[in-house]
VMD Tcl script that draws the C-alpha trace (Angstrom):
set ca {
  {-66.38 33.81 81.34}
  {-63.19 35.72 79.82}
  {-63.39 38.39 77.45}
  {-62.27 38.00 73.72}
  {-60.00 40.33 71.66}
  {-63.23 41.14 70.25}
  {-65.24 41.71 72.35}
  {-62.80 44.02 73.79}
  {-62.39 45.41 70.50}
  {-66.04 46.36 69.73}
  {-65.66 48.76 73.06}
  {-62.80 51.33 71.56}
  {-65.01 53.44 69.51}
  {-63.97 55.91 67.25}
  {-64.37 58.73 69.69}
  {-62.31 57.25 72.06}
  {-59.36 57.37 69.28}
  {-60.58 60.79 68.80}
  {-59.85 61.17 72.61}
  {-57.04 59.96 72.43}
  {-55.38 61.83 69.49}
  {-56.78 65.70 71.37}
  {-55.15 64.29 74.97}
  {-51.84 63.95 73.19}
  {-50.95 67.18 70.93}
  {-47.65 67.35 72.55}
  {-44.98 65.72 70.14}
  {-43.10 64.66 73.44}
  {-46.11 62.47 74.47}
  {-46.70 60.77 71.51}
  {-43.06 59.52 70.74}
  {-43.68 58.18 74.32}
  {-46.66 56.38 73.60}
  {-45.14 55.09 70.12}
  {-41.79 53.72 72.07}
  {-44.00 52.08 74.83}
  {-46.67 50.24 71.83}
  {-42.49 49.47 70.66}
  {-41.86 47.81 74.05}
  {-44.71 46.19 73.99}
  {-44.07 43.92 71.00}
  {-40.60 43.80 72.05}
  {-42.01 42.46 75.34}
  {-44.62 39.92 73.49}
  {-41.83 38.38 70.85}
  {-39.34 38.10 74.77}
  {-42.38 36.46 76.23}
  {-43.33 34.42 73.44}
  {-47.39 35.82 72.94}
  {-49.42 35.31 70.25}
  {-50.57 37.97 67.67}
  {-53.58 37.85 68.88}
  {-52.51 38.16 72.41}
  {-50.01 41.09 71.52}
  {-53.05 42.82 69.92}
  {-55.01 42.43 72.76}
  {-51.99 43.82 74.72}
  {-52.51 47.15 72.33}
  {-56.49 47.63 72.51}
  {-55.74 47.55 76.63}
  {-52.76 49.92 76.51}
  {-54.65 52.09 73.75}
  {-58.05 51.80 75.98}
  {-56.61 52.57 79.09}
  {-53.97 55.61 78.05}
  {-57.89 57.03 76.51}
  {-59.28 56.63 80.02}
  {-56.40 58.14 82.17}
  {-53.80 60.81 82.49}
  {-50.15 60.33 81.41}
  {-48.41 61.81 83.92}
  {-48.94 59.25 86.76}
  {-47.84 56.30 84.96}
  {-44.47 54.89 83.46}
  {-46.05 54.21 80.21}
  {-43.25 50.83 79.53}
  {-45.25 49.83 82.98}
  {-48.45 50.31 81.55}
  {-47.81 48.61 77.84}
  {-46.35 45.53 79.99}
  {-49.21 45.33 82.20}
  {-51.40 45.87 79.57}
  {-49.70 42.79 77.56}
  {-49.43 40.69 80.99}
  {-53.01 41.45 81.36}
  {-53.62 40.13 77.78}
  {-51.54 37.16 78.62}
  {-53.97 35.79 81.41}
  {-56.98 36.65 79.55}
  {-55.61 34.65 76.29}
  {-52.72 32.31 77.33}
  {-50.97 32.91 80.59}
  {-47.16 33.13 81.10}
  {-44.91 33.70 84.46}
  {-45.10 37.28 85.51}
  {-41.49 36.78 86.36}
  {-41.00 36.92 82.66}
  {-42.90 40.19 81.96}
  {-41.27 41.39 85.63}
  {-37.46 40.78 84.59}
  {-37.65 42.07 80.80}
  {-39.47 45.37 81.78}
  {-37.01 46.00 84.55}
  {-34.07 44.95 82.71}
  {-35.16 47.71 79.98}
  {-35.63 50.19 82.67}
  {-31.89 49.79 84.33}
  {-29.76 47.66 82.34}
  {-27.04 48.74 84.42}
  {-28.28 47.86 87.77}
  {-31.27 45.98 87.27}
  {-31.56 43.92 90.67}
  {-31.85 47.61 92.58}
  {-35.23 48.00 91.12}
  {-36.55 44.73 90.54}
  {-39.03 44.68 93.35}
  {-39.84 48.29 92.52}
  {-40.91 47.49 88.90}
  {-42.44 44.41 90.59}
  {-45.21 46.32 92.63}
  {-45.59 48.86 89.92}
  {-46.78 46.67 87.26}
  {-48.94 44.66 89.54}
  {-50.22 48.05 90.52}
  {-50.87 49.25 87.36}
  {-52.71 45.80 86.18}
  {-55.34 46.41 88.64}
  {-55.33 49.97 87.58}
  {-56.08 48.89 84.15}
  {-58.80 46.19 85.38}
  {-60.27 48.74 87.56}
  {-60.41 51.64 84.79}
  {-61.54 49.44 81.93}
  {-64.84 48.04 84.49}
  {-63.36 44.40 84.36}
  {-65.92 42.62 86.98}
  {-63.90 42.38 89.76}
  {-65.93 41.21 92.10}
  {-68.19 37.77 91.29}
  {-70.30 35.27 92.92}
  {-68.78 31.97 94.00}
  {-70.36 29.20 92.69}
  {-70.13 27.11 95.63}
  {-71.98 29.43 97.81}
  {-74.55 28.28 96.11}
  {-73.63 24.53 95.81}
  {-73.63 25.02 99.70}
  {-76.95 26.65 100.30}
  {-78.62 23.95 97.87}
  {-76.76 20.86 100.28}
  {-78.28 22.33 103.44}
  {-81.84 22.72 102.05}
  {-81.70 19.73 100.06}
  {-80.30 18.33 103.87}
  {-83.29 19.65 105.95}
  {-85.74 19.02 103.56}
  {-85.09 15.17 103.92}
  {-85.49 15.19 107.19}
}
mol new
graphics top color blue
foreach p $ca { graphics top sphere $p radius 0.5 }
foreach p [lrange $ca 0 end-1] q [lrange $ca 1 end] { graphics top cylinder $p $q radius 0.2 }
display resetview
C-alpha cells in the first residue's frame, strides 16, 4: 500500500516548519535550501513529473532537511532523491534520468568523472530519506503465507 501526497502531507506539522525555520538562521543555508527546492523543479520539468509528484518531491525534501543536519548532505542530492523518491511512490521514471541531470548540474565540465559518484550518493541518500522519514522498510511476503496455507491445507488431506 503506497503513501499519498496527502497522507504524507498531513505528517509536516506546523512545528516541524517551525523546526525548520530555527535550524536555518544562517542566510548562507537558506539560499542553499532555496537553490536546491530550484533544482528540484528544474529536475521534475527534465524528468517530465507531475505537479503532484514534484510536490511530493518538496514535502520529502522539506520533511527530511527538518529531520537531519545540513552539513552531511549535498542538498541538489537530497532534493533529487527526494523527487526520485516521489517518482516511485507516484509514477516511476529511469533513475538514469534523475542520475545524469543531477550530475550533469554538478560538473558540467567533466561530468562522466563523477557519474558513478553522484550515482551511489543519491541512492544513498534515498534510503537515508526512507529510513529517516520511518517508511516501512521491512514487510511480510505474502507468499509466505500462501505457502504455509498449501502445506497445511496438504497434510490435512491426507
Amino acid at each position: 500500500n503506497m503513501m499519498k501526497p496527502a497522507s504524507i502531507q498531513k505528517f509536516f506539522t506546523r512545528d516541524d516548519y517551525e523546526a525548520l525555520i530555527k535550524r536555518y538562521d544562517d542566510q548562507k543555508d537558506w539560499k542553499m535550501i532555496f537553490e536546491s527546492i530550484a533544482f528540484l523543479y528544474e529536475l521534475s520539468e527534465h524528468v517530465n513529473a507531475g505537479s503532484r509528484t514534484t510536490e511530493l518531491g518538496c514535502i520529502l525534501f522539506h520533511m527530511f532537511m527538518a529531520k537531519v543536519p545540513l552539513m552531511p548532505y549535498n542538498v541538489k542530492i537530497v532534493a533529487a532523491a527526494s523527487l526520485y523518491l516521489a517518482c516511485k511512490l507516484d509514477s516511476p521514471r529511469p533513475s538514469n534520468l534523475f542520475v545524469e541531470y543531477t550530475n550533469n548540474k554538478r560538473n558540467p565540465n567533466n561530468p562522466d568523472s563523477t557519474l558513478a559518484e553522484t550515482k551511489e550518493q543519491l541512492y544513498l541518500v534515498e534510503s537515508k530519506i526512507l529510513v529517516e522519514l520511518d517508511f516501512a522498510l521491512e514487510f511480510e511476503v505474502p507468499r509466505l503465507y500462501l505457502i504455509q496455507f498449501d502445506f497445511n491445507y496438504k497434510a490435512e488431506a491426507k
